[in-house]
C-alpha positions in Angstrom: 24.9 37.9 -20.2 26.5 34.4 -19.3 27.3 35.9 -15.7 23.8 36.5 -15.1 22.8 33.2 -16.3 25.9 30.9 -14.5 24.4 33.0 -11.1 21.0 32.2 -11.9 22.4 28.5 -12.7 23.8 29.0 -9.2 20.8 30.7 -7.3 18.6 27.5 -8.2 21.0 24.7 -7.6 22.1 26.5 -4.3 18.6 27.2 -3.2 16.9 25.2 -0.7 13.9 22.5 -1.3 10.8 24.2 -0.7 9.1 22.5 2.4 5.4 21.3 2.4 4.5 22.5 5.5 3.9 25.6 5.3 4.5 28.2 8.0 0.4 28.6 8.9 0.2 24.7 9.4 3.1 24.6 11.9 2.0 24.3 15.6 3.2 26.8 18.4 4.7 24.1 20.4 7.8 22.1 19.3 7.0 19.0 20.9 3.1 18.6 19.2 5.0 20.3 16.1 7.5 17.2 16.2 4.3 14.8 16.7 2.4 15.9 13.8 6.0 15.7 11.5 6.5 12.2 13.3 2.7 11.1 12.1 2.5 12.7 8.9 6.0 10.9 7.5 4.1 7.7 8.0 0.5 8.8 6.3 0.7 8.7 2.3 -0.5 11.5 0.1 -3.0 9.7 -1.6 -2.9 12.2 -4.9 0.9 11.9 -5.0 0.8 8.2 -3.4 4.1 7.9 -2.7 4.8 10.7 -0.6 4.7 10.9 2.5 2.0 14.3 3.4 4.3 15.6 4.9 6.4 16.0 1.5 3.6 16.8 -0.6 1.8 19.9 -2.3 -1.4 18.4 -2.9 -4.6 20.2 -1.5 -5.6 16.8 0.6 -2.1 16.6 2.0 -2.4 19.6 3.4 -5.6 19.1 4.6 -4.7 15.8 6.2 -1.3 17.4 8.0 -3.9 20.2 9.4 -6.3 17.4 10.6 -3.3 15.8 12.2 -2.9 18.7 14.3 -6.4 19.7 14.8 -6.7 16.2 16.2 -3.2 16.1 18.3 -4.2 19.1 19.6 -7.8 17.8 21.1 -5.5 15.8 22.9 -5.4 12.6 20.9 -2.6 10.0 21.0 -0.4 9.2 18.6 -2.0 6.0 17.7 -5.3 7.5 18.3 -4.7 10.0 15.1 -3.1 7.2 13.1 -6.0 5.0 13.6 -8.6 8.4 13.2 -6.8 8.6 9.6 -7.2 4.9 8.8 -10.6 5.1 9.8 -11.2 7.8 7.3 -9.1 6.9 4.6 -8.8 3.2 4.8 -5.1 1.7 5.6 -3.8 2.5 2.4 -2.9 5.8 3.5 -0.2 4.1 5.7 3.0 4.2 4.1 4.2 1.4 6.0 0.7 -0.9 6.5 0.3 -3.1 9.5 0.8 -7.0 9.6 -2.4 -8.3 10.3 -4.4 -11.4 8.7 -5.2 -9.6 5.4 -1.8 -8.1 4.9 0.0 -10.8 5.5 -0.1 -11.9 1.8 1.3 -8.5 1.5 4.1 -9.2 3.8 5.1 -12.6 2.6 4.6 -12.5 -1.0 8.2 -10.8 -1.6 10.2 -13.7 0.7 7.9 -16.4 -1.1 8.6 -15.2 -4.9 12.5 -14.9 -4.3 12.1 -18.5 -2.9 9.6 -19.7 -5.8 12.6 -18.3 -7.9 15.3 -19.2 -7.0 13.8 -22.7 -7.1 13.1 -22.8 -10.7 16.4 -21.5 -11.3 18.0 -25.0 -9.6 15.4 -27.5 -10.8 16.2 -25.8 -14.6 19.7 -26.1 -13.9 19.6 -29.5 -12.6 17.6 -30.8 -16.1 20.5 -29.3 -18.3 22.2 -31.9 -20.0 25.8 -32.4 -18.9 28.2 -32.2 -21.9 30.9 -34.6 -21.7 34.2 -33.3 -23.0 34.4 -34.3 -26.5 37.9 -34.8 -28.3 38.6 -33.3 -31.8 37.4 -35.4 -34.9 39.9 -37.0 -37.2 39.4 -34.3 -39.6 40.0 -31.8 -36.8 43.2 -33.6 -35.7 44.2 -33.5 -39.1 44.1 -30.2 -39.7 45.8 -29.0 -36.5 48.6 -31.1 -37.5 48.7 -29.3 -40.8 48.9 -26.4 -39.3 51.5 -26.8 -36.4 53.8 -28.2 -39.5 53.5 -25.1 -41.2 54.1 -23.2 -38.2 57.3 -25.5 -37.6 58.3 -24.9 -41.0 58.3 -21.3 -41.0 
């Protein structure tokens, strides 16, 4: 009984990831084949969101990797199925999104926080009061004495 379940254990850490695409999707010729895997890595699933659908399960992402080679093989560019997607889906399904004027907050918000940040961090630092190095009280003095006697008379 534990043999069968160490080899099942085995079978399913052993096995290999399941795949996405599946076999019906994939296109007779290698090179459009690589094109539609080269496009779909850069559209997100937008069920899963961040996947790529060329990772994911979901219904849509299936139906986007077939559009993706419907549309690649009509002929289309690259950049001409990209921006068929976008116009669909809106640039959100881009997993990397373009710079342009309205993503550019997007771009530089990340640079500008760290900066922001580390900032606050000096100007905080720079208000701490500087503690200057304070001696020991009489009582303190007197008391270290009393004990490095007692050490000394031991």
């Amino acid at each position: 009984m534990t043999l069968r379940a160490v080899l099942l254990a085995l079978l399913i850490v052993l096995s290999p990831a399941a795949l996405a695409v599946s076999p019906d999707e994939v296109l007779a010729d290698p090179a459009l084949e690589q094109r539609a895997r080269d496009i779909s890595e850069g559209l997100r699933c937008l069920v899963c969101q961040n996947q790529s659908i060329d990772d994911s399960d979901a219904d849509l992402a299936r139906d986007l990797r077939v559009l993706v080679r419907e549309r690649l093989v009509a002929g289309d560019s690259n950049a001409e199925v990209e921006q068929y997607i976008v116009d669909r889906y809106g640039e959100y399904v881009l997993l990397n999104p373009r710079l342009n004027a309205h993503t550019i907050l997007l771009w530089a918000a990340a640079p500008a926080l760290l900066l922001v940040g580390l900032g606050l961090l000096l100007v905080a630092r720079r208000r701490l009061p500087v503690e200057a190095a304070v001696g020991l009280t009489a009582e303190e003095q007197a008391a270290l004495d009393a004990l490095e006697r007692d050490s000394d008379a031991r």
